[in-house]
ZABA-521039 format. One record per residue: residue in one letter; x, y, z negated of N, C-alpha, C, O in turn. Coordinates in Angstrom, 1 decimal, always signed. Layout:
residues N
A_X_Y_Z_X_Y_Z_X_Y_Z_X_Y_Z
...
***
This chain:
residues 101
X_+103.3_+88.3_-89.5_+103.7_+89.6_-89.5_+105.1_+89.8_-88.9_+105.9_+89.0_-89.2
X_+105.3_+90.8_-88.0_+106.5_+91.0_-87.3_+107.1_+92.5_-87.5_+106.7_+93.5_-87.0
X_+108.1_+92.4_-88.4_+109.0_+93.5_-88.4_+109.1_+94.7_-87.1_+110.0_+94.4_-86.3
X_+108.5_+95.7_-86.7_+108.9_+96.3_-85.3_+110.0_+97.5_-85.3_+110.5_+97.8_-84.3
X_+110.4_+98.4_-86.8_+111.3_+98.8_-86.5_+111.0_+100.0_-87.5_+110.0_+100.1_-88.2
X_+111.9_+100.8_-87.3_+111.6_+102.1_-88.2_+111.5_+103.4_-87.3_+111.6_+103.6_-86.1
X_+111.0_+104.3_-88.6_+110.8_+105.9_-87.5_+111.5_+106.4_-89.0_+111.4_+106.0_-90.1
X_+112.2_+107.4_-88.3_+113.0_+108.3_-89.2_+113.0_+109.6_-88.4_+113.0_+109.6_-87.1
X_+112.9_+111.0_-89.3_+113.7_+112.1_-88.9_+112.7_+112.8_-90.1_+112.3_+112.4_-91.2
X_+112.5_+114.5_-89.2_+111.9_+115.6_-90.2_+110.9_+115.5_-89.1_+111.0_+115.0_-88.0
X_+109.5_+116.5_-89.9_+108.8_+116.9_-89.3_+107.9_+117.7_-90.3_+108.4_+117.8_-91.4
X_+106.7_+118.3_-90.0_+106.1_+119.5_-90.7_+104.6_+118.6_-91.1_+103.9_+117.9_-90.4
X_+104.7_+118.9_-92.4_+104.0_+118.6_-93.9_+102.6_+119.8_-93.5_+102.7_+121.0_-93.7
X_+101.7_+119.2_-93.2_+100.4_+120.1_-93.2_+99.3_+119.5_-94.1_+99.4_+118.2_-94.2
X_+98.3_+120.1_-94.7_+96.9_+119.8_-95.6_+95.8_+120.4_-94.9_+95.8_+121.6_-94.6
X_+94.7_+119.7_-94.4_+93.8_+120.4_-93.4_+94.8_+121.6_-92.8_+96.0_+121.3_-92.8
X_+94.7_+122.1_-92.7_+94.9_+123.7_-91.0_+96.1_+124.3_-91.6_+96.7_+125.2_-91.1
X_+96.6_+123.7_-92.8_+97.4_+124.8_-93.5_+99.0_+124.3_-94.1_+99.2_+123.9_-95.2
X_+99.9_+124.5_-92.9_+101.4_+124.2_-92.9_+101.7_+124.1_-94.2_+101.6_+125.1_-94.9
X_+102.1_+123.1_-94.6_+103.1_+124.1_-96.0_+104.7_+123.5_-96.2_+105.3_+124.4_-96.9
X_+105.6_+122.5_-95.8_+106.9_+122.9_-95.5_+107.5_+121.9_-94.4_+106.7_+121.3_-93.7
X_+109.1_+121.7_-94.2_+109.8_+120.6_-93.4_+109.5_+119.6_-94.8_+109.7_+119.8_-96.0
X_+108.8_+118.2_-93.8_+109.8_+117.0_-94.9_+110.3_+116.0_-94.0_+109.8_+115.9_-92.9
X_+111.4_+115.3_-94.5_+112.0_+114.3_-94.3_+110.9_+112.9_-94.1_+110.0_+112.8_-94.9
X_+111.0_+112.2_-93.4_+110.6_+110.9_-93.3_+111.2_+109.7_-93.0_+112.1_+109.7_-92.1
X_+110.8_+108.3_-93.9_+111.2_+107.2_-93.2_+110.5_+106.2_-93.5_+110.4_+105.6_-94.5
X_+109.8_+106.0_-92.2_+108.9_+104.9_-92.1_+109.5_+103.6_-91.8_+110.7_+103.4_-91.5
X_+108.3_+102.2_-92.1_+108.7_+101.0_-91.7_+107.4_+100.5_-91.3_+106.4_+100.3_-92.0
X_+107.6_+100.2_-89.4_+106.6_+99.6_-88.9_+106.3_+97.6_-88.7_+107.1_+96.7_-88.7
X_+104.9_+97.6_-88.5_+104.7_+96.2_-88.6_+103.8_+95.5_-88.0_+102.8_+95.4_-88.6
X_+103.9_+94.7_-87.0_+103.0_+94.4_-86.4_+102.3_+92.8_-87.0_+102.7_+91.7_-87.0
X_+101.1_+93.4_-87.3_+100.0_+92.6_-88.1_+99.7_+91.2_-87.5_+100.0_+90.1_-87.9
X_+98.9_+91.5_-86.5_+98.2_+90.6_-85.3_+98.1_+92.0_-84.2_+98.0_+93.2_-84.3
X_+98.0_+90.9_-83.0_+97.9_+91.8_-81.8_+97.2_+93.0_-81.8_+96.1_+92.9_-82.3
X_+97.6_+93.9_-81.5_+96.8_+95.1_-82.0_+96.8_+95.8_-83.3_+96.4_+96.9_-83.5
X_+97.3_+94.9_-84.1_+97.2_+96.2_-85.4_+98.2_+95.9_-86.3_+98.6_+94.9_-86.9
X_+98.5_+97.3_-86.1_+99.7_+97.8_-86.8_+99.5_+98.6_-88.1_+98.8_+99.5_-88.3
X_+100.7_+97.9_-89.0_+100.8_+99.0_-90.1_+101.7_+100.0_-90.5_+101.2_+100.8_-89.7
X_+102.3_+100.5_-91.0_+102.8_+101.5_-91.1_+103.1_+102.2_-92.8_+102.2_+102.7_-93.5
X_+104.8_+102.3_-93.3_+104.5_+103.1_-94.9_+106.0_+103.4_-94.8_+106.7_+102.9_-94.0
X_+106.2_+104.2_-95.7_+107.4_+104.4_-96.1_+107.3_+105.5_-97.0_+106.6_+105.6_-98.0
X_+108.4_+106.6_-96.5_+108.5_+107.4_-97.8_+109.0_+109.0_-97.4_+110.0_+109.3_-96.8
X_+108.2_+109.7_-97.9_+108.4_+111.1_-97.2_+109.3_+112.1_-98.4_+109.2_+111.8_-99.6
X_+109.8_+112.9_-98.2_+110.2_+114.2_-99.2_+110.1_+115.7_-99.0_+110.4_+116.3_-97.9
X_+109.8_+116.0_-99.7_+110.1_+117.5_-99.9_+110.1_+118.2_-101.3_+110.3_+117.5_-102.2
X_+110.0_+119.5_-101.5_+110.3_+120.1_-102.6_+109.4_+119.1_-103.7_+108.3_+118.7_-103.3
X_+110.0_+118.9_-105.1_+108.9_+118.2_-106.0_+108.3_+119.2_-106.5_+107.7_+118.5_-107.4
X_+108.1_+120.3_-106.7_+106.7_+120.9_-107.1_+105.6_+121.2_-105.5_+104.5_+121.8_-105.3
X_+106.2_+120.8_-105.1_+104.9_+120.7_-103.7_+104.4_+119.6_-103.3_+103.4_+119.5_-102.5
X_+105.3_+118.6_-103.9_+104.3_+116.9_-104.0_+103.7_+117.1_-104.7_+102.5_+117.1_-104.6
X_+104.4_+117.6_-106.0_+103.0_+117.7_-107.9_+101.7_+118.4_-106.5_+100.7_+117.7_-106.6
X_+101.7_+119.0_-106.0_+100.2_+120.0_-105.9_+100.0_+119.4_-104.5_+98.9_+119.7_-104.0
X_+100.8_+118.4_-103.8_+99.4_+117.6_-103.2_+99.6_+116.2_-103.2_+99.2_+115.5_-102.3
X_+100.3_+115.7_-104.2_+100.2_+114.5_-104.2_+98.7_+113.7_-104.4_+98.1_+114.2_-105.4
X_+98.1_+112.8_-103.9_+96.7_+112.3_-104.0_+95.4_+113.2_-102.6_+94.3_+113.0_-102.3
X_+95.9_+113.6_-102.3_+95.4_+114.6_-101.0_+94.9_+113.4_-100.3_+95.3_+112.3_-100.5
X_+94.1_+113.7_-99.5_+93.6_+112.9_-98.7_+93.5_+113.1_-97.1_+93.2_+112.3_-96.2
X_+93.8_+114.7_-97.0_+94.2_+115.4_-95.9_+95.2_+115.5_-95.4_+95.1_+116.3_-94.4
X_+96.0_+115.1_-95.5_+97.6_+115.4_-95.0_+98.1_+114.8_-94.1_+97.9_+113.6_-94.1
X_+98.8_+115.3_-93.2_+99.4_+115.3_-91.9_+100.5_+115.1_-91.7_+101.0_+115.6_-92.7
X_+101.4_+114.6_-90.9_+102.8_+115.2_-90.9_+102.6_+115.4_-89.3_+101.8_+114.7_-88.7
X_+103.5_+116.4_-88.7_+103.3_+116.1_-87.2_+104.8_+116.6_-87.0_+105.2_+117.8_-87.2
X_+105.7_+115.2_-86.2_+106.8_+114.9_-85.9_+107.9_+115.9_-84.6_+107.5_+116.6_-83.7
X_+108.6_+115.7_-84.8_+109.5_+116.9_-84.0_+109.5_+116.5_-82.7_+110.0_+117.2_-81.8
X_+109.0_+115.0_-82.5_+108.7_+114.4_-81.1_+106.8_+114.7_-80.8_+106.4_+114.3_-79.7
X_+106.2_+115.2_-81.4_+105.0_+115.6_-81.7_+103.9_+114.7_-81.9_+102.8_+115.1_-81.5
X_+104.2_+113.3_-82.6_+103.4_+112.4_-83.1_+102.6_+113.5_-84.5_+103.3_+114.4_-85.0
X_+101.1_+113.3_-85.0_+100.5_+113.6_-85.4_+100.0_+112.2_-86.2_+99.0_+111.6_-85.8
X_+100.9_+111.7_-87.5_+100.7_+110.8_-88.6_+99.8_+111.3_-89.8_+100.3_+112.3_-90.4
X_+98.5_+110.8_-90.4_+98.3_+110.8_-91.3_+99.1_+110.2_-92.4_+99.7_+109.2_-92.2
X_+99.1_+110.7_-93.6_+99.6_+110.0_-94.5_+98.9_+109.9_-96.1_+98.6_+110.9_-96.8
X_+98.7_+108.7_-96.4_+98.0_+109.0_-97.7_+99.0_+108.0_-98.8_+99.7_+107.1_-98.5
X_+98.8_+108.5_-100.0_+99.9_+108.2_-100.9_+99.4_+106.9_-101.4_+98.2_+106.7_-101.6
X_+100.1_+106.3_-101.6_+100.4_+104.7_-102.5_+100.7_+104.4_-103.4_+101.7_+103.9_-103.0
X_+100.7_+104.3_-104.4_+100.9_+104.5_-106.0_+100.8_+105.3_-106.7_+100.0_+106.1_-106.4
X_+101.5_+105.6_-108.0_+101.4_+106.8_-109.0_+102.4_+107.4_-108.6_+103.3_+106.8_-108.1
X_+102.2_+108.9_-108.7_+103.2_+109.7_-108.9_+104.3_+109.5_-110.5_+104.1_+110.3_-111.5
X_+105.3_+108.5_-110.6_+105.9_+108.3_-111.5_+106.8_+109.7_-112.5_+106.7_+110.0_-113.7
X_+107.4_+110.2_-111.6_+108.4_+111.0_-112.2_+107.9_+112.5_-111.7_+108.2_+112.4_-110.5
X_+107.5_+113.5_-111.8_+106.8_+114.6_-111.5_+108.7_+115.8_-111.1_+108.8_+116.9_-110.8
X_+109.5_+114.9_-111.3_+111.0_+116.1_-110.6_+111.4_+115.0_-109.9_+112.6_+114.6_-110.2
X_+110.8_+114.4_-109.1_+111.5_+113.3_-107.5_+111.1_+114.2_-106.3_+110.1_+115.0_-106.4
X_+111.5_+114.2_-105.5_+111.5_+114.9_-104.5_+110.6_+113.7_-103.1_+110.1_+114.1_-102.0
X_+110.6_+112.3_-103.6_+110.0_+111.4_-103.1_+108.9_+111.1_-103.4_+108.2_+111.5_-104.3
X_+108.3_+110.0_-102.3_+106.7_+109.8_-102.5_+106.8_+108.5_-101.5_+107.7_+108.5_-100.6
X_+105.9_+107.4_-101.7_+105.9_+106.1_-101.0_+104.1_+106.8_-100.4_+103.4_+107.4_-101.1
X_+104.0_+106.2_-98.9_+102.8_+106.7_-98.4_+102.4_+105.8_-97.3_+103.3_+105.2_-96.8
X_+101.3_+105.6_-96.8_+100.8_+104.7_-96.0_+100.5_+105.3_-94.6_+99.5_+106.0_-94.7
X_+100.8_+105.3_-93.7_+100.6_+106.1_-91.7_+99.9_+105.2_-91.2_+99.9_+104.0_-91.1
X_+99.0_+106.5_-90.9_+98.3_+106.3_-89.6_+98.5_+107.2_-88.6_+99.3_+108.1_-88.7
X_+97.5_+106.9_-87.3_+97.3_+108.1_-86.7_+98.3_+107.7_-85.2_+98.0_+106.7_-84.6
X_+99.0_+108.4_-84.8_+99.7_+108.3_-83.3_+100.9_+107.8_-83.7_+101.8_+108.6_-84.0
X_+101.1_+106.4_-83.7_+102.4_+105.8_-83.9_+102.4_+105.5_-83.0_+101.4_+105.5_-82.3
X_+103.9_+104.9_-82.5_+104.1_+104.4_-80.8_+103.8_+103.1_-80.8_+103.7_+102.5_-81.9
X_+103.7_+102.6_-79.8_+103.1_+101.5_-79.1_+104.4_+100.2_-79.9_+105.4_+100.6_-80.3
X_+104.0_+98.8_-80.1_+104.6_+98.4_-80.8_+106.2_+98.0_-80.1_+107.2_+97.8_-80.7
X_+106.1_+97.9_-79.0_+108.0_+98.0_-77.9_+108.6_+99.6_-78.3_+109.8_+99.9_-78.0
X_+107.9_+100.3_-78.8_+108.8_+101.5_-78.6_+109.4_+101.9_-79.8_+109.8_+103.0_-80.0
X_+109.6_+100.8_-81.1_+109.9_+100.9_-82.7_+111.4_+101.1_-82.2_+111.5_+100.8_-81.0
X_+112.3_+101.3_-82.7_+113.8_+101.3_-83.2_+114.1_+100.6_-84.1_+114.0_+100.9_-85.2
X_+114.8_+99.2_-83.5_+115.1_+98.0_-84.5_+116.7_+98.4_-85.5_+117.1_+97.5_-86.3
***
């Protein structure tokens, strides 16, 4: 497994077709074996708008550089007033040279 770098900034928090705010992101990318890559970190926004989709299976974020990441959550929702969430990406991440070490 080879460390390839991080993605950080904001980008917009959608559930199927239907926007719902800005969140913060910071991922940490990984290259597995040739070709496949993983992807997780940790996203934020208001904590009563994680409470109501945290466990979703739909959800999007799509980046201010306009990557379109899936994200699905990873553990329990511990503390229901965190404004955080640990989550797993997929979807249009860059190519594994274009990470930011």
């Amino acid at each position: 497994m080879r460390y390839l770098g991080g993605l950080r900034g904001t980008g917009t928090l959608s559930c199927g077709d239907v926007t719902l705010a800005r969140a913060d992101y910071d991922f940490e990318g990984y290259l597995n074996k040739p070709g496949q890559m993983s992807c997780s970190g940790e996203i934020r926004v208001p904590p009563q708008l994680l409470n109501e989709v945290f466990g979703r299976r739909d959800l999007f974020l799509l980046t201010e550089d306009g990557r379109r990441l899936s994200l699905r959550f990873s553990g329990k929702r511990a503390d229901a007033t965190s404004d955080a969430a640990h989550v797993d990406v997929a979807g249009d991440l860059p190519a594994a040279t274009a990470w930011r070490h």
